[in-house]
Structures are given as structure tokens and as C-alpha cells.
N, C-alpha and C positions, 0 to 999 in steps of 0.2 A: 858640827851637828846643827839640826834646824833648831830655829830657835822654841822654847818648848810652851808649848799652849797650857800647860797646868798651872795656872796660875795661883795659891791661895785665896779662896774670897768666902766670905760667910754665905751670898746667895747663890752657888753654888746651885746646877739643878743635876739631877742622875744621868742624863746624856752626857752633859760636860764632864762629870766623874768617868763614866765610860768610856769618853773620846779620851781623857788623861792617863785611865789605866792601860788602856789599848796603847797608847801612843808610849809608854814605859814599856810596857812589854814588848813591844815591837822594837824600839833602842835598845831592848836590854840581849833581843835576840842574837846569834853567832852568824846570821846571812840575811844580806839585803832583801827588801823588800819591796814594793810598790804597790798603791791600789788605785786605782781608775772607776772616773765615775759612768754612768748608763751609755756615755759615747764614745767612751775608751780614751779620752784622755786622761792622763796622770793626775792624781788631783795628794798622793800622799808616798812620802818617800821614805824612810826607817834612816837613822843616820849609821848603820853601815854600809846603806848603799851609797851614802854621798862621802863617805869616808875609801870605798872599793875607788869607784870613780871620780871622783874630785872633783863632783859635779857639784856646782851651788844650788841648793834646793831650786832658784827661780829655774837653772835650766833644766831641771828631772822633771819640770809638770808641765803639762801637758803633752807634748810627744815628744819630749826632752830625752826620754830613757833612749830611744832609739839610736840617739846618736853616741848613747857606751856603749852599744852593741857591737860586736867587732863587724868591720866592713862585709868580709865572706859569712856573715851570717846572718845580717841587717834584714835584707831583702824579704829572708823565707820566713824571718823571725815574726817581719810584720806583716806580709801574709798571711800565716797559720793568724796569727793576733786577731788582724782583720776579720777572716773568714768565723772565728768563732764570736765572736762581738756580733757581726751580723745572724748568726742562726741562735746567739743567746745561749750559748755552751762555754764551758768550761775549759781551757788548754792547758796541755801541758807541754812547754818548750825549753829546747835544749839548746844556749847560745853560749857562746864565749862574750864576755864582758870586759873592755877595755880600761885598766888597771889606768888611776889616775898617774901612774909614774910610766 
């Protein structure tokens, strides 16, 4: 699992609190995750999806995910990706993901 950004500290502010509850709930979820920042690179990964794939966090960010993609799906997957990133919409896509065994 990545290693975990909640650290205990007294200065503490409420985004860090939010970034640590997010980032629980999101590890504690039953399906991978990813979120990408304004140019669609990977910037955060859930640890079942690095647990699915046997990806090491370094390689799930930035365009890392693509390559668990399975091969005959890779292409359209980031297609569709692409096309919605540039018109600033939302997608939803249906790919097979390459099982780290």
C-alpha cells in the first residue's frame, strides 16, 4: 500500500485532515481507485488498486494506470480518457485491468 500521508501532528490544518480522511476512506474502499490532476495525469492511487495491479505507486502516476490496462483495451480506454479531459466532461469507462499475477 502507499505509504500513508496521515501523519499525527498537533499543527494539523483541515485540508490535511481532509486529504487523511479521503485518503482512509478511499484504502478502506472494495475497488480501485485513481484521481488525476487538471491534465489528466495520475496524481493519486487507492491501495487496492496497487494491490489489483502490483503496480508500485511510482509507476500508477502519472500515466502509469495505462499500462494495467489490458493491451485490447488500452488504446480506446485512453482515447475516450483523452477526449473527455479535453472537452472537460466526465467518463465513464469500461476496461479490463491486468491482475498483477
Amino acid at each position: 500500500p502507499p505509504m500513508p500521508i496521515c501523519l499525527p501532528e498537533p499543527s494539523r490544518t483541515a485540508p490535511v485532515a481532509s486529504l487523511c480522511w479521503f485518503q482512509a476512506l478511499a484504502d478502506a474502499a472494495p475497488t480501485p481507485m485513481w484521481i488525476t490532476d487538471r491534465t489528466g495525469a495520475t496524481v493519486y492511487v487507492n491501495a487496492p488498486w496497487l494491490a489489483l495491479t502490483g503496480q508500485a505507486l511510482e509507476q500508477s502516476l502519472g500515466n502509469g494506470w495505462g499500462s494495467a490496462v489490458h493491451p485490447d483495451d488500452r488504446e480506446a480506454s485512453r482515447h475516450a480518457f483523452e477526449q473527455a479531459l479535453a472537452a472537460r466532461r466526465g467518463v465513464r469507462l469500461t476496461y479490463r485491468v491486468r491482475r498483477f499475477d
